[in-house]
C-alpha positions in Angstrom: 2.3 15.4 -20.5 -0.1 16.5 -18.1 0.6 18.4 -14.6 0.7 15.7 -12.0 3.8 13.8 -14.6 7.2 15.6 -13.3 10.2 13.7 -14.0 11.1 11.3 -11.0 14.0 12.8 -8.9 15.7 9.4 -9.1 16.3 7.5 -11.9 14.0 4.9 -13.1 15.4 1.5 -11.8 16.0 3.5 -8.2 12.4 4.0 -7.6 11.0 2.2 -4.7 8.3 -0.7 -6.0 6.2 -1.9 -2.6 4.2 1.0 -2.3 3.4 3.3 1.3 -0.4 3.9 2.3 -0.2 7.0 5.3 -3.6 7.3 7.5 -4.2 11.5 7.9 -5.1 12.7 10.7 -4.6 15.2 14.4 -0.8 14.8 13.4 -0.9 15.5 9.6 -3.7 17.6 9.3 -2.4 20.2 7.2 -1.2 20.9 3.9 2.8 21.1 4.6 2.3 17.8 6.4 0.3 15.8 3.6 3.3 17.6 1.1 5.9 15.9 3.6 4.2 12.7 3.6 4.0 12.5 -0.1 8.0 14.0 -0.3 8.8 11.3 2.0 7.4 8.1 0.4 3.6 7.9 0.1 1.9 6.8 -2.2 -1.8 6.5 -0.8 -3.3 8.7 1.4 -5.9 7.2 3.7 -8.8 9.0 5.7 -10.2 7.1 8.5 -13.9 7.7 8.1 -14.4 7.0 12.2 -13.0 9.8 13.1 -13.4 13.4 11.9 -16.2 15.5 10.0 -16.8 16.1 6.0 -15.8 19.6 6.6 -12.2 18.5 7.5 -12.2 15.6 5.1 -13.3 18.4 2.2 -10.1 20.0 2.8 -8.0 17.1 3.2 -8.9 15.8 -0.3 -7.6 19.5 -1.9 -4.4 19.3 0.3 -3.9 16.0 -0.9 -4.8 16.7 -5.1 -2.9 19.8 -4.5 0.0 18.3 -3.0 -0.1 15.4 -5.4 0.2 18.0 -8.5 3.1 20.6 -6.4 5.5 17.0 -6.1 4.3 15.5 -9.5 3.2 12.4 -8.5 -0.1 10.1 -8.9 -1.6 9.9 -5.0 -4.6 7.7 -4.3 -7.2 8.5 -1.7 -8.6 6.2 0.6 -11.7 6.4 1.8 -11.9 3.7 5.2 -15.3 2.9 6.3 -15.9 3.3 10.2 -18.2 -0.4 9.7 -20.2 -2.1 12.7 -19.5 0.3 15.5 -19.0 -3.1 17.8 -18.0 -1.1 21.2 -18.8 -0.7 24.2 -20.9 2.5 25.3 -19.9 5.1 27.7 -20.2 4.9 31.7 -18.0 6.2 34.6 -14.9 4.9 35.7 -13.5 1.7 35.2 -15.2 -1.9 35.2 -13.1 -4.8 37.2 -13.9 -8.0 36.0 -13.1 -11.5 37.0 -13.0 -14.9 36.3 -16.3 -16.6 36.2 -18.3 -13.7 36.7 -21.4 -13.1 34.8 -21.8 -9.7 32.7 -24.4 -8.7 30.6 -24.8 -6.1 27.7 -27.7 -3.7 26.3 -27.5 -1.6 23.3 -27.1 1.6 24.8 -28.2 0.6 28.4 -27.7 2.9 31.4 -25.1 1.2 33.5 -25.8 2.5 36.6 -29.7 2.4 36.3 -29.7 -1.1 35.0 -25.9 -3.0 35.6 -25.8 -3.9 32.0 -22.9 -2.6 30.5 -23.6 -0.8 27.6 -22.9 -0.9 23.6 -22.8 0.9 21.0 -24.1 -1.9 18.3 -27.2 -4.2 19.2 -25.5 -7.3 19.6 -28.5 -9.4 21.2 -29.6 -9.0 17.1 -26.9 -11.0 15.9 -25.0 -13.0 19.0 -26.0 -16.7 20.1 -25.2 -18.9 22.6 -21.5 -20.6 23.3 -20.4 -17.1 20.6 -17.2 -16.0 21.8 -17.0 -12.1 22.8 -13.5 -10.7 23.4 -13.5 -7.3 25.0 -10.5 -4.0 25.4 -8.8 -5.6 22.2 -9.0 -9.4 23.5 -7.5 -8.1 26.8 -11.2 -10.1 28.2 -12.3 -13.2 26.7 -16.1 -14.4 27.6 -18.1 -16.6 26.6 -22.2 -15.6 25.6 -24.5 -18.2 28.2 -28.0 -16.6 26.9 -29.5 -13.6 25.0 -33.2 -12.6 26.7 -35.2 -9.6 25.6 -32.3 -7.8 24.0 -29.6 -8.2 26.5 -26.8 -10.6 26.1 -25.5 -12.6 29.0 -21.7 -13.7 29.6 -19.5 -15.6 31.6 -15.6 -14.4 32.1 -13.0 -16.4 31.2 -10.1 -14.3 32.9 -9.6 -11.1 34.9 -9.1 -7.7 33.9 -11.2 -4.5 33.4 -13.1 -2.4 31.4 -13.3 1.0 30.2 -15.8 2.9 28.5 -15.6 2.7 24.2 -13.3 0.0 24.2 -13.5 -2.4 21.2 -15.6 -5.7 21.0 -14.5 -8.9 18.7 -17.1 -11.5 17.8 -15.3 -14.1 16.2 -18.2 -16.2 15.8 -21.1 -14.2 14.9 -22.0 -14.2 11.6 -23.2 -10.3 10.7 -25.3 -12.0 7.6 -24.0 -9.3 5.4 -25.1 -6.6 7.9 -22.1 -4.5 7.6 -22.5 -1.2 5.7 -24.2 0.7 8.4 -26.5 3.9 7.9 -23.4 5.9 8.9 -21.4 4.1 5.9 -24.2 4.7 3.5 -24.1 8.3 4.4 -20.1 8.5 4.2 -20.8 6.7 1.0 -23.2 9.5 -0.7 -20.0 12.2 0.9 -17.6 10.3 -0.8 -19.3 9.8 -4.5 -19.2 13.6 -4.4 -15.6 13.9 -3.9 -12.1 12.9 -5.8 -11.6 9.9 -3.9 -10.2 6.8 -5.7 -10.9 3.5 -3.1 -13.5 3.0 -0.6 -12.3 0.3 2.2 -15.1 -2.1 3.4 -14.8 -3.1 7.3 -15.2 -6.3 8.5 -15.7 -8.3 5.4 -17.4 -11.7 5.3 -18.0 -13.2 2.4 -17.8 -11.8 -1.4 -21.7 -11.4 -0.8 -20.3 -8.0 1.1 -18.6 -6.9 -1.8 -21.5 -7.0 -4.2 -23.2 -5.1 -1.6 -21.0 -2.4 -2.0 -20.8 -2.3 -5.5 -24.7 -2.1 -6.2 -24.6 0.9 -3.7 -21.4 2.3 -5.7 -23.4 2.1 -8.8 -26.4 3.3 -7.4 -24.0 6.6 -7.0 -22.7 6.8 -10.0 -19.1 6.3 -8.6 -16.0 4.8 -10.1 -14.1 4.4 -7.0 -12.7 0.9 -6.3 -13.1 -1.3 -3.6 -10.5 -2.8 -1.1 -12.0 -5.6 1.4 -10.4 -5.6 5.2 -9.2 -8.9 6.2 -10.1 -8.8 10.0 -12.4 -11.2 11.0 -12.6 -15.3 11.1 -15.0 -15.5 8.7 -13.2 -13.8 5.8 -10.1 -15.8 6.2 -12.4 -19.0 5.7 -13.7 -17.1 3.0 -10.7 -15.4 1.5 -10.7 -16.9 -2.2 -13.5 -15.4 -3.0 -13.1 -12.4 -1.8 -9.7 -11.7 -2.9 -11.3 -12.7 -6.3 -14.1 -10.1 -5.6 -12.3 -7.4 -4.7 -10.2 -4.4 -6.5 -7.8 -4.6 -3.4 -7.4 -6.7 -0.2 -5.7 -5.2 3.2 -4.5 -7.3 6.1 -6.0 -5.4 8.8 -3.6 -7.3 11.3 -4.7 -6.0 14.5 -8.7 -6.5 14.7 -7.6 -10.4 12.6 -5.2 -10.8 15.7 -8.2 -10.6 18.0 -10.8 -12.6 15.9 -8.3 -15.5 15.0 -5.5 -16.9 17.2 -2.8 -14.1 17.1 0.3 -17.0 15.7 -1.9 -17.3 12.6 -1.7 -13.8 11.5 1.6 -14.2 9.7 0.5 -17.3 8.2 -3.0 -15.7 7.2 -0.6 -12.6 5.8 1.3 -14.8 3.6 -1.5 -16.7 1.9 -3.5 -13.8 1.0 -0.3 -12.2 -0.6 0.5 -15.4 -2.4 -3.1 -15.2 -4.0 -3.7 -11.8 -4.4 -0.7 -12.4 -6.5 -2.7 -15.3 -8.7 -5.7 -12.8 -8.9 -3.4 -9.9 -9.7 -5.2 -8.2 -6.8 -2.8 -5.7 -4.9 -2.5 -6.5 -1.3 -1.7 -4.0 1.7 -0.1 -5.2 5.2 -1.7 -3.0 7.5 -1.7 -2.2 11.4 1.3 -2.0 13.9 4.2 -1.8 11.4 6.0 0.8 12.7 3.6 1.3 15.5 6.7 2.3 18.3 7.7 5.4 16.0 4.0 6.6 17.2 5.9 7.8 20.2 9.7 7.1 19.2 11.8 8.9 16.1 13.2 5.1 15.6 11.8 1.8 14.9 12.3 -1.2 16.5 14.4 -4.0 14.9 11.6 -6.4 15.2 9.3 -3.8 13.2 12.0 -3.1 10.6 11.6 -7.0 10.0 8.5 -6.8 9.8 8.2 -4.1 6.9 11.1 -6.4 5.4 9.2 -9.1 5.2 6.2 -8.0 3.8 8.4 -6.9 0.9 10.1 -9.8 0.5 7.0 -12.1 0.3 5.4 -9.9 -2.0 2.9 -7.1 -0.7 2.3 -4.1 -3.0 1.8 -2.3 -0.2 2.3 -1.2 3.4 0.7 1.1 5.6 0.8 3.6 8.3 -2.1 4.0 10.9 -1.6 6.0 14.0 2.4 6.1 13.2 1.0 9.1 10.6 -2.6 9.9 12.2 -1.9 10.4 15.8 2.0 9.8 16.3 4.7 12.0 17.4 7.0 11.4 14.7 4.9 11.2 11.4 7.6 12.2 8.3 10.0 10.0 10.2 7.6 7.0 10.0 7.3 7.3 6.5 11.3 8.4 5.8 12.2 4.9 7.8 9.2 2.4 5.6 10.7 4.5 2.6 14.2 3.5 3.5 14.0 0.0 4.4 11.7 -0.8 1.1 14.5 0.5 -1.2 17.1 -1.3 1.2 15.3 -4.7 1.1 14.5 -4.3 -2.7 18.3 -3.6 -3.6 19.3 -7.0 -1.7 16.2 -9.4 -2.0 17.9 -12.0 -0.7 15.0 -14.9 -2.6 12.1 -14.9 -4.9 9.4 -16.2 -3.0 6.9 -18.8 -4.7 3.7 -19.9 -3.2 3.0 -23.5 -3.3 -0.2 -24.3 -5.0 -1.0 -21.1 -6.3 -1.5 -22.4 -10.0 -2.1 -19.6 -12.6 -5.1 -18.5 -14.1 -4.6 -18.9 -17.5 -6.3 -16.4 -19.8 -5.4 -14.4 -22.8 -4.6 -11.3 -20.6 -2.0 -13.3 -18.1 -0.4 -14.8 -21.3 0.1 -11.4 -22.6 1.5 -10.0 -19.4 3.8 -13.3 -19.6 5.0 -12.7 -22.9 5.7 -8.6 -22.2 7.6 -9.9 -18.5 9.6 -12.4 -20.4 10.8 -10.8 -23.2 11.6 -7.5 -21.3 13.7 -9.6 -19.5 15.2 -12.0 -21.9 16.6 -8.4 -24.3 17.8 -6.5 -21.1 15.0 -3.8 -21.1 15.1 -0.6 -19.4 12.0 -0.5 -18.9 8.3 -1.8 -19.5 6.2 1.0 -21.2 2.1 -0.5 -21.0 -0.9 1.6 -22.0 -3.9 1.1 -20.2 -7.7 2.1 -20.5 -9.0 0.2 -17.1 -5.4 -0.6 -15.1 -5.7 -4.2 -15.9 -2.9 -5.2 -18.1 -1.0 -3.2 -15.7 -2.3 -4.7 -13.0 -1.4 -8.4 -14.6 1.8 -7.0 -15.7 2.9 -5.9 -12.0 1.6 -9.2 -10.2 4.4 -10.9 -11.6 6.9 -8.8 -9.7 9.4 -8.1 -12.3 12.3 -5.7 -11.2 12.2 -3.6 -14.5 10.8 -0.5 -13.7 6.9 -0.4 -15.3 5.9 2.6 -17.1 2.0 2.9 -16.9 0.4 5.2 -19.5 -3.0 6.2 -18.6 -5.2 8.0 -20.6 -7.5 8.6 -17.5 -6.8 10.6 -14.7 -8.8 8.4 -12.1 -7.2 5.2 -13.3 -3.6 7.0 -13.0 -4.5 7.5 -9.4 -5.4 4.2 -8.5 -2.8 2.2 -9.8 -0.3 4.5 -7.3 -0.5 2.1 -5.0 0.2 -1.1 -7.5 3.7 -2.8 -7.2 6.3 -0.9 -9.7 3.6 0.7 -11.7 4.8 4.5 -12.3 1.6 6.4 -13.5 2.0 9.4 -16.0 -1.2 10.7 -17.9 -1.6 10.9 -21.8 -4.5 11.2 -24.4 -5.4 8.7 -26.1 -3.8 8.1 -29.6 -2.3 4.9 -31.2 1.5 6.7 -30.4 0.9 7.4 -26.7 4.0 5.0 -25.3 6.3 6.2 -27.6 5.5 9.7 -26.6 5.7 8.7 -22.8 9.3 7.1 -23.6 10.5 10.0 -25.8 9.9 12.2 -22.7 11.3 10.0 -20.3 14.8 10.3 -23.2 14.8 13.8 -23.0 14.4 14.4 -19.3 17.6 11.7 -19.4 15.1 8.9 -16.9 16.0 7.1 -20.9 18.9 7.3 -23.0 20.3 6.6 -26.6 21.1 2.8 -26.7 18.1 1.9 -23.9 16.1 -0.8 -25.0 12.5 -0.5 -23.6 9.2 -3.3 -24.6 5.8 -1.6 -25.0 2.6 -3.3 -24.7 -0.5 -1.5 -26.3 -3.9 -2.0 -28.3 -5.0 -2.2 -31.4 -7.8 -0.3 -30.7 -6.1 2.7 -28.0 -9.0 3.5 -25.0 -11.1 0.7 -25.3 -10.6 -1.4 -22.3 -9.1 -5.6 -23.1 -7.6 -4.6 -26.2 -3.9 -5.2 -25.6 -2.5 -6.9 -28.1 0.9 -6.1 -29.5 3.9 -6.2 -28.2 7.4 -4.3 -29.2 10.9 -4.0 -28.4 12.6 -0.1 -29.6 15.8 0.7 -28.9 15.7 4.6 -28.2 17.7 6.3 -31.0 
């Protein structure tokens, strides 16, 4: 066993499944407070790549792989793409607007010089008329009348007011895959230098985005995976194809509030689940879950349901933004997800089903079938699978058994990644054609297993090259 693989301090069947993804940031930016994230649930670790330099991030990544090894533990780092900086520019004071009034816009325009209010994204490149434009985090709907010689004109469809830097939602415009900016490319190059295990992609389109990515990724040399942001209208209408695109696909809940009608959202949330689980793509329900505890030490009841639910329905995931970046209270954000994930998974009141969500049949998913049903059928323990690539795992935890999954992974990056799969408990071995039974002998002795247990192991033929899983046993530990 390698360093990272400490025996669990709870035994096996007590270990939380829906994983926890904390954001770092001004609140958690040191090494005891990455060590008390990871203590207190985490299982991703996610740096917001609009804020903060490389030199910070540098460091970051050690606390984290550090902190990761001292608690013994797989953590996976997420690197979050800032994306089309669509916000408005900087100018004094505050900007009243009101009904029926005309505005206009200019990529970095001088406001006082000119009246057009300025941004910090050329919009007059992409925007056409009748495009909606929803301004201050849809606090200001409008409505684009013209775009002449690179200014966009609007017309207000209710008061309010602006203030400098405040986001912009356009969900009309189609960015025609214009969405990894220079600055992305450049965090990009950073990031294939680093230990980072996921690269987020902001405001996703269309699997067209995703290829993008990819070539760049390869173009790098990097072995990071990809997770697509759900947050604008035109990936929900696209969200099949994305979902099948993608590594990983995150409900970014509070820009898709703005860019689709806000009562969708948990309709939008619940469909993307429901097919990352056909795919056997993990999913992540991000934004505003616990967003009170930014400022409170407890939740609301309303946000408590809210974490519930997304366990409930199916999420492998759920995350903390500014509850962990910017909040007051960041170890008790993650204590109180931590706590109502094992409540809700110790009295799952249903197993949810998703109409229409036939499943794809191939020679993997029938495998993963066989392993689920068997394990269940003889009363495993426990499900020990050895993976090259994270697939068969992958398969295996889509079908949201409660046995607790043992993933052996004969590669440290792979390990890493699947820490924020549903069930999947990562520990690192070599690769030989014995490399389960090893992983379950030490499991025995450190008492996670005992004499009697019955565990089902799902392995290869041919041990480190990737598809091979092929045979499937049942041991009862002597």
């Amino acid at each position: 066993m390698r360093q990272t693989d400490k025996v669990p301090g709870v035994p096996l069947k007590r270990l939380k499944r829906t994983k926890i993804i904390a954001t770092v940031g001004p609140s958690t930016n040191s090494y005891e407070a990455i060590y008390g994230l990871i203590k207190a649930g985490a299982n991703g670790i996610r740096l917001n790549f609009s804020h903060g330099t490389n030199e910070e991030r540098t460091r970051q990544i050690k606390w984290i792989r550090k902190a990761s090894t001292e608690y013994g533990k797989p953590v996976a780092i997420i690197q979050d793409l800032q994306g089309p900086k669509v916000r408005l520019g900087d100018f004094d004071g505050i900007i009243n607007v009101f009904k029926g009034q005309g505005l206009s816009f200019g990529y970095q325009a001088d406001y006082a010089k000119t009246g057009h209010i300025p941004t910090q994204y050329d919009l007059s490149q992409k925007v056409k008329r009748g495009e909606h434009i929803n301004l201050y985090d849809g606090k200001i709907k409008t409505v684009v009348s013209s775009v002449r010689q690179g200014i966009v004109y609007v017309e207000a469809k209710n008061d309010g007011i602006l203030i400098k830097r405040k986001g912009m939602n356009l969900p009309d415009t189609d960015f025609a895959g214009d969405i990894i900016t220079p600055k992305d490319k450049a965090d990009l190059v950073y990031g294939s230098a680093q230990d980072i295990d996921y690269v987020a992609l902001s405001f996703v389109q269309s699997a067209e985005d995703i290829d993008k990515l990819r070539v760049l990724l390869r173009s790098m040399n990097s072995t990071v995976k990809v997770i697509a942001k759900i947050e604008t209208k035109a990936a929900v209408e696209n969200i099949e194809e994305i979902i099948e695109a993608s590594d990983v696909v995150m409900i970014a809940r509070g820009d898709l509030a703005v860019e689709t009608a806000a009562e969708s959202v948990p309709i939008v949330q619940r469909q993307i689940i429901g097919l990352g689980l056909r795919y056997a793509t993990p999913t992540i329900v991000a934004t505003q879950m616990l967003a009170s505890m930014s400022d409170s030490p407890e939740a609301t009841g309303a946000e408590v349901s809210d974490v519930a639910t997304a366990v409930i329905v199916g999420a492998d995931c759920v995350m903390l933004s500014d509850e962990t970046a910017s909040g007051k209270y960041p170890l008790e954000a993650a204590k109180t997800m931590k706590k109502i994930i094992l409540y809700t998974e110790a009295h799952m009141p249903l197993k949810v089903s998703f109409l229409g969500n036939d499943e794809v049949h191939t020679c993997q998913t029938s495998i993963s079938k066989a392993v689920i049903g068997l394990a269940e059928d003889v009363k495993a323990k426990a499900i020990v699978v050895e993976t090259k690539s994270g697939a068969t795992a992958l398969q295996l935890a889509s079908r949201r058994t409660t046995i607790p999954l043992i993933v052996v992974a004969s590669e440290k990056r792979v390990a890493q990644q699947l820490a924020v799969t549903y069930g999947a408990r990562s520990y690192l071995q070599p690769v030989s054609h014995n490399a389960a039974v090893k992983v379950t002998d030490w499991l025995k002795s450190n008492k996670l297993l005992h004499k009697g247990d019955i565990v089902v192991t799902a392995s290869g033929q041919y041990p480190g090259v990737v598809g091979t899983t092929d045979t499937i046993k049942v041991r009862v530990l002597e």
